[in-house]
N, C-alpha and C positions, 0 to 999 in steps of 0.2 A: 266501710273502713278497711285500709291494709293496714298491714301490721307486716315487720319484719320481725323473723324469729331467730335471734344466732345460736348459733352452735358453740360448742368449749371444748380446751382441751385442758388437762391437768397437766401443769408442770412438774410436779411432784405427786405423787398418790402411794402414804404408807399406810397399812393397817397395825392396830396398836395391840388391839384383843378383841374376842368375842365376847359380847356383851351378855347378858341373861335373856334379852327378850331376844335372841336370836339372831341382831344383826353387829357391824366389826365397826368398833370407833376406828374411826378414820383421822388422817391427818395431812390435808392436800392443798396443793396451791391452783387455784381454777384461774382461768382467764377464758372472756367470751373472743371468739375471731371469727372475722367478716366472710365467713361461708354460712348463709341463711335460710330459713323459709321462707314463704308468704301465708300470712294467713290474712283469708278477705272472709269479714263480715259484715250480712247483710241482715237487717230486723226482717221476720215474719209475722204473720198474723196467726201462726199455728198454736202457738205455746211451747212449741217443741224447737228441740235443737234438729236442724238433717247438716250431718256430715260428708260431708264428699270430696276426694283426694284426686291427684294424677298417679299415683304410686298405688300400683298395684297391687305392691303385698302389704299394702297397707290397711287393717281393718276400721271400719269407719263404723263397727257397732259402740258396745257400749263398754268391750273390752280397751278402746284407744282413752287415753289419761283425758284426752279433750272433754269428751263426756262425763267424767270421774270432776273436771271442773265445772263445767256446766253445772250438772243437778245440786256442786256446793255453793257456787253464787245464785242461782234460782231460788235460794231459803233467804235469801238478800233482797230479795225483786218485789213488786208490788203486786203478782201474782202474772202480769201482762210480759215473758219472759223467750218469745219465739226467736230464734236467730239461725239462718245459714251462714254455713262456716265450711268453707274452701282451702284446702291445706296444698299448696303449691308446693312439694316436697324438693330441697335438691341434699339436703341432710341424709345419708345412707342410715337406716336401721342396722341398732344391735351393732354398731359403730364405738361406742365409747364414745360418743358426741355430744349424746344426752340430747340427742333432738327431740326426743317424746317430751321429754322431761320442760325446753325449751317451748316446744309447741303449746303444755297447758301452761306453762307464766305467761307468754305472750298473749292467750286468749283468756285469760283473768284480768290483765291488763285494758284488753280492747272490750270487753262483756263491760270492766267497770265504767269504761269510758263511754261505752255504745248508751247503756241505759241508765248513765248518770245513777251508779248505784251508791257512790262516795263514800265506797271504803280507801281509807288511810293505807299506805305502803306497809306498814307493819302489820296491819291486820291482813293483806291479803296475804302477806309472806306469811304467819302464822296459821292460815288455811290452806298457803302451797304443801306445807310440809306435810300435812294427811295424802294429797296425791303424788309423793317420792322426795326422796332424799337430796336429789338434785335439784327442786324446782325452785326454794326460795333463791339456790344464788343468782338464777336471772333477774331478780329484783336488784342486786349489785349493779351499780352504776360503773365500777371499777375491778380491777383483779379482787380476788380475794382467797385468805386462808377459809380452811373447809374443815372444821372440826366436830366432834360426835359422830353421825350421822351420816352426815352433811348438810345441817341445820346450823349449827354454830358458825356465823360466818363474820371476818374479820378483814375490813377493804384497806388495800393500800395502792401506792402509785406505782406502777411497776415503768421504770422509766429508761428500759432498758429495748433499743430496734432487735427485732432479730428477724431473719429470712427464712423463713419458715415453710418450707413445701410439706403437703398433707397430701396421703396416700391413702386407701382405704381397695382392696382387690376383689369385694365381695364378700368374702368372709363371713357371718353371722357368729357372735358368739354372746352365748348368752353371759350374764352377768351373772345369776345363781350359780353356773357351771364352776365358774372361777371363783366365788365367793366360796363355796361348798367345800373348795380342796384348796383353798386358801392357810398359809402359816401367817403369824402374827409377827411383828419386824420391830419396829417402832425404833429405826435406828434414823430417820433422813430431820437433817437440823434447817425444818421452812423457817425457823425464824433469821437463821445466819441467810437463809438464801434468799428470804425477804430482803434485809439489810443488801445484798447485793441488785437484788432487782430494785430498788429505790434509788441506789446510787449509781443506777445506769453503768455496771458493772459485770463484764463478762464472765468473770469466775461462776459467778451464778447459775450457769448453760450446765458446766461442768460436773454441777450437784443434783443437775436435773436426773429423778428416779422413780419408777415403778414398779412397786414389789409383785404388783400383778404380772408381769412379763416370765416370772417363776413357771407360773402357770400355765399363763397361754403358750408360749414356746415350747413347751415342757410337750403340748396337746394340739399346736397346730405350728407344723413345723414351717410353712407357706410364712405365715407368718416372720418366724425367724431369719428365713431365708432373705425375706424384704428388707428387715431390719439390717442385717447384715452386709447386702447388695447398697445398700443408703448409705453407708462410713465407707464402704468399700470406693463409691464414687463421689467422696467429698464432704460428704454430712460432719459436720462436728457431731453431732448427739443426732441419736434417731433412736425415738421414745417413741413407746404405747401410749394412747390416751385413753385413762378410764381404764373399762375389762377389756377394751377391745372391740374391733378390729382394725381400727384406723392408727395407722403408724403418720408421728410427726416427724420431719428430719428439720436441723435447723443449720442453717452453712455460713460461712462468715463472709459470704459475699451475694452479690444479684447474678456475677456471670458461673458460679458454682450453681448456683440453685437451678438457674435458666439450663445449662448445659446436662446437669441430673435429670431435668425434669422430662426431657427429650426422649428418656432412654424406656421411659417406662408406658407400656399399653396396659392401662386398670381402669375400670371401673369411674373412679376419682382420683386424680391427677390435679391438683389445684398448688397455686402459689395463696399464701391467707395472711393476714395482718389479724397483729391486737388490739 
């Protein structure tokens, strides 16, 4: 079985406050775009999961979230629970992509499918949220508001085209880094800028915000410099996605986007849809 895995970027991502258990209610608009994985699963006769990737820095112990899915649907199984599982990576790590995140909903997905295990959409979403914050919105069929957590999730039609070049120069940056030395904001209005993305309304682009950019800018200045380089050659809006490191630009045209896109030698370089 393949499976494709997508990637997200956040149109908006505000933090409201720090909670007591440690982590920052959030208040973000996600949408998945057609930059993906593969992940191919195959049944073994082992009982066991083997992981194995083309990405390098990619750990295939017991540290990657795949495994953290695995041994929670194997309490789901009839004991008979072997499967190889092949992560065809093109998703960058420590991106703001939430590819980890994307990689265990996809393979909850195909585990349930592979061994007809017939858990219901709601219950696997209510088991993604023990492996991160990010995994049920892959269960979203559509955009969706991202609240608490990022377990509170609210889908709507975002019915708005936009040209969207995705950049990513290598970068790694972790998410606790920026979390850690994160301030609380709770100023960005996703429901006004929902009402715009439903009505296929470009003012919308305009509200696009990430209080995380504080941060990362603040400590990786490569960074800002890209963002900056991206409005400099056309971008209407060129956003963080997530903590980072991937910067989106979005243009109001295909021959803006195309002629930006020329200018740049990184890592990832993509044109993406929603």
């Amino acid at each position: 079985m393949k499976i494709k895995s997508f990637a997200k970027i956040n149109l908006t991502l505000d933090s409201l406050y720090k909670r007591n258990d440690g982590y920052h209610e959030i208040d973000s608009i996600m949408t998945k775009i057609d930059l993906f994985d593969t992940i191919t699963l195959e049944k073994n006769s082992t009982n066991t999961l083997n992981l194995s990737t083309n990405y390098d820095d990619l750990p295939t112990d017991k540290s990657n979230l795949v495994y953290k899915t695995y041994n929670i649907l194997k309490e789901y199984s009839n004991g008979d629970f072997g499967v190889d599982i092949y992560l065809d990576k093109k998703i960058p790590m420590a991106a703001g992509l939430a590819g980890g995140s994307s990689n265990a909903a996809y393979t909850m997905i195909g585990l349930n499918k592979l061994y007809n295990l017939g858990l219901s959409k709601e219950k696997l979403m209510e088991l993604a949220i023990s492996i991160g914050a990010d995994v049920p919105f892959f269960f979203c069929e559509k955009s969706a508001r991202a609240r608490g957590i990022g377990e509170k999730l609210e889908e709507f039609d975002n019915n708005l085209n936009m040209h969207i070049l995705l950049l990513n120069d290598g970068s790694k940056v972790s998410s606790k880094f920026v979390y850690d030395r994160l301030k609380d904001y709770g100023h960005i209005d996703n429901a006004k800028i929902i009402e715009y993305l439903e009505n296929g309304d470009k003012k919308a682009i305009h509200h696009f915000e990430n209080v995380m950019e504080n941060v990362v800018y603040e400590n990786f200045k490569n960074l800002k410099d890209l963002r900056d380089s991206l409005l400099e050659n056309g971008a209407t809006k060129a956003l963080l996605s997530g903590s980072g490191a991937s910067i989106f630009a979005i243009f109001d045209s295909k021959d803006k986007l195309d002629n930006a896109k020329k200018l740049y030698d990184l890592p990832l370089v993509c044109e993406v849809s929603i």
